[in-house]
SEFITOR-43719 format. One record per atom (N, C-alpha, C): residue in one letter; residue number from 1; x, y, z; atom name. Coordinates in Angstrom, 3 decimals. Last residue first. Layout:
SEFITOR-43719
PT  res    n        c1        c2        c3  atom
PT    A  NUM         X         Y         Z    CA
...
This chain:
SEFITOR-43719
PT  res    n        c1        c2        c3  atom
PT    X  119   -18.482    62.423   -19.232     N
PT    X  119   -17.168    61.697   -17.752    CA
PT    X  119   -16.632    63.391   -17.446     C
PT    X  118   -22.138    61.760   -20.168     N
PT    X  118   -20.794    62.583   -20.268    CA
PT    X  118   -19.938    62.521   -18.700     C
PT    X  117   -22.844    58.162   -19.984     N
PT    X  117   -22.983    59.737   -19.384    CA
PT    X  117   -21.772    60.279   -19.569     C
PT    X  116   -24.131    55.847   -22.193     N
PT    X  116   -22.871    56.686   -21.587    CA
PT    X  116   -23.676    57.781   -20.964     C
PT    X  115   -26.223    54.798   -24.039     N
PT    X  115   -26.926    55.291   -22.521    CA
PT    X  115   -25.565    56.172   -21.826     C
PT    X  114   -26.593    55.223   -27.539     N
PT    X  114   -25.630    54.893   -26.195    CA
PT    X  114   -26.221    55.513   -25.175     C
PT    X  113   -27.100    54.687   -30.662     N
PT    X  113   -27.494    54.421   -29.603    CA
PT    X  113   -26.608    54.318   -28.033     C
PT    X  112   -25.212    56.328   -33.212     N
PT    X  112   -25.353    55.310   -32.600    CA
PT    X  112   -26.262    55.342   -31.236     C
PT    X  111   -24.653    59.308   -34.510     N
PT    X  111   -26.025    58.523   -34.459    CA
PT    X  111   -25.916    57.614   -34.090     C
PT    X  110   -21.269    59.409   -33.040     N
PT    X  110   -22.618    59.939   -33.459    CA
PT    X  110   -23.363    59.362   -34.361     C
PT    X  109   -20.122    56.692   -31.786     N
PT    X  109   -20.148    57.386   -32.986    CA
PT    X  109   -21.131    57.555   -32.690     C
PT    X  108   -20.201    55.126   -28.861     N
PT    X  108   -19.493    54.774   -30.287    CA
PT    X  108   -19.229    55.835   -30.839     C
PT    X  107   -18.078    57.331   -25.543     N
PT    X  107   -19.177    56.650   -26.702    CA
PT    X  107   -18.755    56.073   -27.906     C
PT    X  106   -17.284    58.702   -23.015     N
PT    X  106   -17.179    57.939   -23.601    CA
PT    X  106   -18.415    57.156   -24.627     C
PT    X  105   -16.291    62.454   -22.861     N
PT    X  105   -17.650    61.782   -22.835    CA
PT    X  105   -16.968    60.408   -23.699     C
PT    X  104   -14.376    64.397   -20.879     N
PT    X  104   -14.503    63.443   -22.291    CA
PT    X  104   -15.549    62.831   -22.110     C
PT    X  103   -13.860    65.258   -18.297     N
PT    X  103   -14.480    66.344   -19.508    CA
PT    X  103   -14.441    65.736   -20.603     C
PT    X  102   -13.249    64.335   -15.865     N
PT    X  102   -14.572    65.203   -16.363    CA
PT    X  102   -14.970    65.888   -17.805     C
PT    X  101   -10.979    63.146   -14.740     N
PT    X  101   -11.033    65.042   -15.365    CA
PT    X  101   -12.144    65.281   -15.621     C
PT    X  100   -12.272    60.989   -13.835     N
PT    X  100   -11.890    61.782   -13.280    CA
PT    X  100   -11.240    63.068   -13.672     C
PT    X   99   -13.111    59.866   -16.347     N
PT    X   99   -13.792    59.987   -15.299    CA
PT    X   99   -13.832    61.131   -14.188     C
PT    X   98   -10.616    59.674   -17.497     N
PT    X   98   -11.591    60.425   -18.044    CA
PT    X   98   -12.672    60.698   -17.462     C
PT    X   97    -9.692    57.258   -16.138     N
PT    X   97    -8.922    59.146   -16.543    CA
PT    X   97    -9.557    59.899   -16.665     C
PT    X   96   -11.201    55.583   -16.609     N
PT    X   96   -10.976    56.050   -15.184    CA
PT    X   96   -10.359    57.235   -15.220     C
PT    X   95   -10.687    54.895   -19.022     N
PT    X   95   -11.589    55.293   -19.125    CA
PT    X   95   -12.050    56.002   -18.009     C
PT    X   94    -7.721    54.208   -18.658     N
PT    X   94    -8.329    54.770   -19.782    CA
PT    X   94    -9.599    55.997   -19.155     C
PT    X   93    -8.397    51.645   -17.458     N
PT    X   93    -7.263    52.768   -16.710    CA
PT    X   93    -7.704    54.291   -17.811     C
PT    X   92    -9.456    49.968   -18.846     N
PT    X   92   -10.199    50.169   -17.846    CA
PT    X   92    -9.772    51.412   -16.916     C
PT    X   91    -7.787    49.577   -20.618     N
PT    X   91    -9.110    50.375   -21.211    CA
PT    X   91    -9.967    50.684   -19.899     C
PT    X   90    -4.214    50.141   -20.346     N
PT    X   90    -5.548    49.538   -19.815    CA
PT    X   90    -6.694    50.169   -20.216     C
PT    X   89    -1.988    49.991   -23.526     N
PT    X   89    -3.204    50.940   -22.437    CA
PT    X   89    -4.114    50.234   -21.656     C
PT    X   88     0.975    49.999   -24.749     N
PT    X   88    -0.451    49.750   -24.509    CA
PT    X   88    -0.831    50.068   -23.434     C
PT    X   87     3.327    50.414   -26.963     N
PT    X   87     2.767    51.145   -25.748    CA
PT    X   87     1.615    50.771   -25.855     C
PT    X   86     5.828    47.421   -28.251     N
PT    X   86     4.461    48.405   -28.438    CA
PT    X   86     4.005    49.013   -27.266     C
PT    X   85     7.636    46.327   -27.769     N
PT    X   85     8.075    47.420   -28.018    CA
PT    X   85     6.973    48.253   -28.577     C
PT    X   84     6.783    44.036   -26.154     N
PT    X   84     7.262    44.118   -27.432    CA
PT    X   84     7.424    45.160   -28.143     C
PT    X   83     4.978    46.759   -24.130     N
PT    X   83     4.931    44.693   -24.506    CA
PT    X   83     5.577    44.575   -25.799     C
PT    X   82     4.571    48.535   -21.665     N
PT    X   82     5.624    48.256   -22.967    CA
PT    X   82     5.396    47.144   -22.975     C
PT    X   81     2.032    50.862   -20.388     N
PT    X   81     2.736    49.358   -20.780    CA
PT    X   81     3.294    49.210   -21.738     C
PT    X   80     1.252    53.796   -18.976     N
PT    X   80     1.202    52.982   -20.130    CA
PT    X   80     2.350    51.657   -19.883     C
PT    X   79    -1.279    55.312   -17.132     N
PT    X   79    -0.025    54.335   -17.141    CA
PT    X   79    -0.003    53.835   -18.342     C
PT    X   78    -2.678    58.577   -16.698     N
PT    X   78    -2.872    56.863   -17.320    CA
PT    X   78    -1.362    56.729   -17.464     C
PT    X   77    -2.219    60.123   -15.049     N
PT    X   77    -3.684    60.152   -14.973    CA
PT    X   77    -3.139    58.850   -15.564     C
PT    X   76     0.772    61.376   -14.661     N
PT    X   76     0.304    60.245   -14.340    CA
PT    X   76    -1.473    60.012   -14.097     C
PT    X   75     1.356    63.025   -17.122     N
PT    X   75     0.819    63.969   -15.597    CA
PT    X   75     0.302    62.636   -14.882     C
PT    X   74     2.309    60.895   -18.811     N
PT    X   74     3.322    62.114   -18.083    CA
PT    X   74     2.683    63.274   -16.986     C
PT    X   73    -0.420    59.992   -19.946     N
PT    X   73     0.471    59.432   -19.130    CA
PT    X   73     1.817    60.708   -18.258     C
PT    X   72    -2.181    63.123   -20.593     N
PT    X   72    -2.207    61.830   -19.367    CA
PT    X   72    -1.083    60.880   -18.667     C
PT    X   71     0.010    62.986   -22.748     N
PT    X   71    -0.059    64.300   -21.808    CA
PT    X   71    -0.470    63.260   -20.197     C
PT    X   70    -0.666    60.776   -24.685     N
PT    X   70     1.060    60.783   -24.140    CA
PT    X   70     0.790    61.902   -22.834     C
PT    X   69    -3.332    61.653   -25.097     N
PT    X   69    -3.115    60.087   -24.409    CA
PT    X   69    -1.995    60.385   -23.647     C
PT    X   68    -2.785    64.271   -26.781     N
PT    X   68    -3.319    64.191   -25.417    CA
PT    X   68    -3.917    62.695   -24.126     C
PT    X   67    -2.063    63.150   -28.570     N
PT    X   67    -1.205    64.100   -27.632    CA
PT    X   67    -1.310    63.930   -26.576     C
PT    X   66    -3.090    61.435   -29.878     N
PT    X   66    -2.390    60.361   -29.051    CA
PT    X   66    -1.972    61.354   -27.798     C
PT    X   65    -7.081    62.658   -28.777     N
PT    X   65    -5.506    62.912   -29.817    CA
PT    X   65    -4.690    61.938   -29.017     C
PT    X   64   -10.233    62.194   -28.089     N
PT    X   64    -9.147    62.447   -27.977    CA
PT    X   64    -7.656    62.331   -28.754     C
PT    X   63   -13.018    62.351   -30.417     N
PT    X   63   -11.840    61.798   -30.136    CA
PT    X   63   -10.229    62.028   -29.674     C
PT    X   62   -15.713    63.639   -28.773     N
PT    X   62   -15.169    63.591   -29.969    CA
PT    X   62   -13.436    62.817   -29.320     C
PT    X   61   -15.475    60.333   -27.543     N
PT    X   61   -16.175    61.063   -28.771    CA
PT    X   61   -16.344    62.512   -28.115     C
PT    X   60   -13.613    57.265   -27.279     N
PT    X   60   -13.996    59.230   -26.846    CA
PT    X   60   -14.556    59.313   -28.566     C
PT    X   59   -11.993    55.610   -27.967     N
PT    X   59   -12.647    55.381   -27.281    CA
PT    X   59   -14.016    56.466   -26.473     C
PT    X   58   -10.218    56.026   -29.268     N
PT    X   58   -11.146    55.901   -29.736    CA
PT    X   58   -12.172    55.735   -29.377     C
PT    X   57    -7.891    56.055   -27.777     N
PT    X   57    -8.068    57.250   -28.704    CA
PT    X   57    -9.768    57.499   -28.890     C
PT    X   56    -7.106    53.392   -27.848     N
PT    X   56    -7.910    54.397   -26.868    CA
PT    X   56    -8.212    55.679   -27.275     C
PT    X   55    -6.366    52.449   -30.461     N
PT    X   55    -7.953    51.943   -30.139    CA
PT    X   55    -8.240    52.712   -28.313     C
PT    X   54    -4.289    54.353   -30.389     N
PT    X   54    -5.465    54.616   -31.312    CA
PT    X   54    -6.394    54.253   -30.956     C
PT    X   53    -2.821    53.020   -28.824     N
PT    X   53    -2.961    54.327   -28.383    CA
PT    X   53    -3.855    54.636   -29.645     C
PT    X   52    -4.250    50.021   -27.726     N
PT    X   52    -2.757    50.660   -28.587    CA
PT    X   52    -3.273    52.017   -28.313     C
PT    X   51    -4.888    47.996   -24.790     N
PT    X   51    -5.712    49.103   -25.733    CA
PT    X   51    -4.050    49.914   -26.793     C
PT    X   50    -6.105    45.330   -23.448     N
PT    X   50    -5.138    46.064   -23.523    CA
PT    X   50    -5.284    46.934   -24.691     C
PT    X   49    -8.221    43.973   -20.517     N
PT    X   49    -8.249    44.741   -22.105    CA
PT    X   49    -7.134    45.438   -22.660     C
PT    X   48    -7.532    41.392   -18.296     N
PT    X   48    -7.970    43.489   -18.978    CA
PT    X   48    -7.606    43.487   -20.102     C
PT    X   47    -8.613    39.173   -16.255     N
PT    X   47    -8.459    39.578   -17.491    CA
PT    X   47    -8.755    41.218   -17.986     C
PT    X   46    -9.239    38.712   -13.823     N
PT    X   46    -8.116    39.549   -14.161    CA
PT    X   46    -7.912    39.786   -15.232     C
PT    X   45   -11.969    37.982   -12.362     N
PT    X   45   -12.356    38.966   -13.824    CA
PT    X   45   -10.820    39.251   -14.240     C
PT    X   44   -12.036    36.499   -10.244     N
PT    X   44   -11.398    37.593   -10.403    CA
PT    X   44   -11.533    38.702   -11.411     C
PT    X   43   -13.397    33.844   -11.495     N
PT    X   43   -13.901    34.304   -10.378    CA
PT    X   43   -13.547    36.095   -10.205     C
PT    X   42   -10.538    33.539   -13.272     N
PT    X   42   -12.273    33.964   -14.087    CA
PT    X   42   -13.270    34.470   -12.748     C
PT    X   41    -9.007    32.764   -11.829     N
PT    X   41    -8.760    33.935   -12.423    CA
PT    X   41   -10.062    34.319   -12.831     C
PT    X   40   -10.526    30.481   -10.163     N
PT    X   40   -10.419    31.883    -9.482    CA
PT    X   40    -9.852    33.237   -10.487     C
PT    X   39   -10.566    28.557   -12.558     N
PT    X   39   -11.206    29.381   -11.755    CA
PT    X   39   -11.221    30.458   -10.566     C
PT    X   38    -7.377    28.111   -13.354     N
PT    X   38    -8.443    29.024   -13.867    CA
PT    X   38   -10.133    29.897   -13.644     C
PT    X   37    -6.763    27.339   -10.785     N
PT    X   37    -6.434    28.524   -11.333    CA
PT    X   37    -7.306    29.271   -12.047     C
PT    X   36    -8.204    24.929   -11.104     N
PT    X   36    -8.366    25.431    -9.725    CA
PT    X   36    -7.792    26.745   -10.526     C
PT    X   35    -7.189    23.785   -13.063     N
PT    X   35    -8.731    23.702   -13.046    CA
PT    X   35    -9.183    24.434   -12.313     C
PT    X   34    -4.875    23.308   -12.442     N
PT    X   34    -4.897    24.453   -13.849    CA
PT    X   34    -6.095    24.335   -13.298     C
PT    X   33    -4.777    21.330   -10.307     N
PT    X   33    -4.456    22.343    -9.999    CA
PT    X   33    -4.527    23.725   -11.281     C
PT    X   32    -5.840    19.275   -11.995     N
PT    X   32    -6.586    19.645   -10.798    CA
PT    X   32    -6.073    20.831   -10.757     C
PT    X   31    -3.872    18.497   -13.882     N
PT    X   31    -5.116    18.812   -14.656    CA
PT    X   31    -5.839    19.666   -12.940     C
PT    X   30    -1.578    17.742   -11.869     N
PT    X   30    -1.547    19.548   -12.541    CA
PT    X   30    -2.832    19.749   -13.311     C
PT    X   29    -3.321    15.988   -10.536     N
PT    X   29    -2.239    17.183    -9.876    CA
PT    X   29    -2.622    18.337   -10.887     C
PT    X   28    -2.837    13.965   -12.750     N
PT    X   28    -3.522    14.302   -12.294    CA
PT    X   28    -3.715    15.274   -11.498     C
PT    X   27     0.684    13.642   -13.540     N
PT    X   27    -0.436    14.557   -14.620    CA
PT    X   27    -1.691    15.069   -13.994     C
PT    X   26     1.441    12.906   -10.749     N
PT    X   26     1.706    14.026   -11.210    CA
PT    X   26     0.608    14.964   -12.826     C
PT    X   25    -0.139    10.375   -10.948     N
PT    X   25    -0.179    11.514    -9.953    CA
PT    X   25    -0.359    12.940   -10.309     C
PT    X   24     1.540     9.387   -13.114     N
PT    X   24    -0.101     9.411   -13.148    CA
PT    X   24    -0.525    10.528   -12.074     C
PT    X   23     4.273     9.403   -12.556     N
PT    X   23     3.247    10.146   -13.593    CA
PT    X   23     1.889    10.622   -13.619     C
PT    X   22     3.800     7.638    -9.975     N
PT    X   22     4.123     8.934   -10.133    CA
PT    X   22     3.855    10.271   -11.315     C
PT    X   21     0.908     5.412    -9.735     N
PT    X   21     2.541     5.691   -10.534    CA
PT    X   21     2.823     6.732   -10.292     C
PT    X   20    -0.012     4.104    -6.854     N
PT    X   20    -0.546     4.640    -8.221    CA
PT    X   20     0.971     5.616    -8.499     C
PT    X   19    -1.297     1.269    -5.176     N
PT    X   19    -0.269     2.173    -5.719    CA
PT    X   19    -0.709     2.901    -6.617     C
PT    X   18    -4.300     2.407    -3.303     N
PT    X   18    -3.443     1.357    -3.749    CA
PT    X   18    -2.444     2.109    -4.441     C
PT    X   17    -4.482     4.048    -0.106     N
PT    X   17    -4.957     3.723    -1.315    CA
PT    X   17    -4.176     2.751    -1.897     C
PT    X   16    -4.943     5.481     2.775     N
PT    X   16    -4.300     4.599     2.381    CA
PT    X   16    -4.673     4.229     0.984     C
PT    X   15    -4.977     8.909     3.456     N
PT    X   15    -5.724     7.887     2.995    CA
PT    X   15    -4.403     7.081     2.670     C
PT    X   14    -5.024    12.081     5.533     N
PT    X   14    -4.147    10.776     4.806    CA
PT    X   14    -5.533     9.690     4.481     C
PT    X   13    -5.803    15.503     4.793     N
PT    X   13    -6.204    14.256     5.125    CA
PT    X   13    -5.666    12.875     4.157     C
PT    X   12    -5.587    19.283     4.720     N
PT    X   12    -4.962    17.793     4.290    CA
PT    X   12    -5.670    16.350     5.161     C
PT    X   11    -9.046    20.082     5.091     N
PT    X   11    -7.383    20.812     4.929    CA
PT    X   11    -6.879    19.077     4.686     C
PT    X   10   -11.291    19.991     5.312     N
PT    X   10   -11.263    20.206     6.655    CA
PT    X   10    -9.474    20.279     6.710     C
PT    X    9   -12.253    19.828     2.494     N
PT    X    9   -12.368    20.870     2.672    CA
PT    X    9   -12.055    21.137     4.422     C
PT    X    8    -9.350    18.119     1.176     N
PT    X    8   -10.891    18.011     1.363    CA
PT    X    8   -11.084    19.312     2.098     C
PT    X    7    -7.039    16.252    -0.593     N
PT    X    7    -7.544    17.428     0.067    CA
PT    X    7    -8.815    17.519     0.286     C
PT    X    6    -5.103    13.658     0.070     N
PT    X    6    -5.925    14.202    -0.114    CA
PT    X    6    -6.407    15.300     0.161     C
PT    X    5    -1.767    11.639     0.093     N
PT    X    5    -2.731    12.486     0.326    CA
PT    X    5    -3.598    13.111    -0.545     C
PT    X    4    -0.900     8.046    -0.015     N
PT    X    4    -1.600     9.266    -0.842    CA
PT    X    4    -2.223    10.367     0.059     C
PT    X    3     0.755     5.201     0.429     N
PT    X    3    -0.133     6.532     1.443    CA
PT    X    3    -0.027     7.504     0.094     C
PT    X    2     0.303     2.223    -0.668     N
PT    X    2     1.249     3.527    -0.702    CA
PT    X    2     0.070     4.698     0.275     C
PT    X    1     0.833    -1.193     0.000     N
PT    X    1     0.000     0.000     0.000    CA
PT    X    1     0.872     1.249     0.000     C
């Protein structure tokens, strides 16, 4: 007999079980433990939107300039990200800028349907 532990919800607990291979363990393990990750990332929402300095741009009507994207970041209202030598944008960091100066309204395009409130 090999001892195996288990998890259960009162924290570790031994069981005696029959042998079982180390591979087998081990593949079973990591299918459990990705299964477990991915749910709490999705529980978390961590997924963000990463935005180029046009598709935030764009995000405004009338449409803010990159100028005035690059101005935000350097008065630290928005952070920008280097990924492969591209500058990207949280859309969620974005749109929190704009919130808080007050003075961009987020929307599609004039005649489109939108409930937005001017930011």
């Amino acid at each position: 007999m090999v001892k195996k532990y288990s998890i259960d919800e009162t924290g570790w607990q031994q069981q005696c079980l029959f042998p079982v291979p180390y591979e087998q363990l081990k593949t079973e393990l990591g299918i459990f433990i990705k299964a477990e990750i991915e749910a709490i990332i999705k529980a978390l929402a961590i997924e963000e939107r990463m935005l180029s300095a046009e598709q935030a741009c764009n995000l405004f009507y009338p449409q803010i300039t990159p100028q005035t994207l690059r101005t935000w970041v350097s008065k630290g209202h928005v952070k920008s990200y280097t990924l492969g030598g591209k500058t990207l944008y949280k859309q969620s960091e974005v749109i929190a800028s704009a919130t808080t100066l007050k003075k961009y309204r987020r929307t599609e395009k004039p005649g489109t349907q939108n409930n937005d409130t001017t930011l």
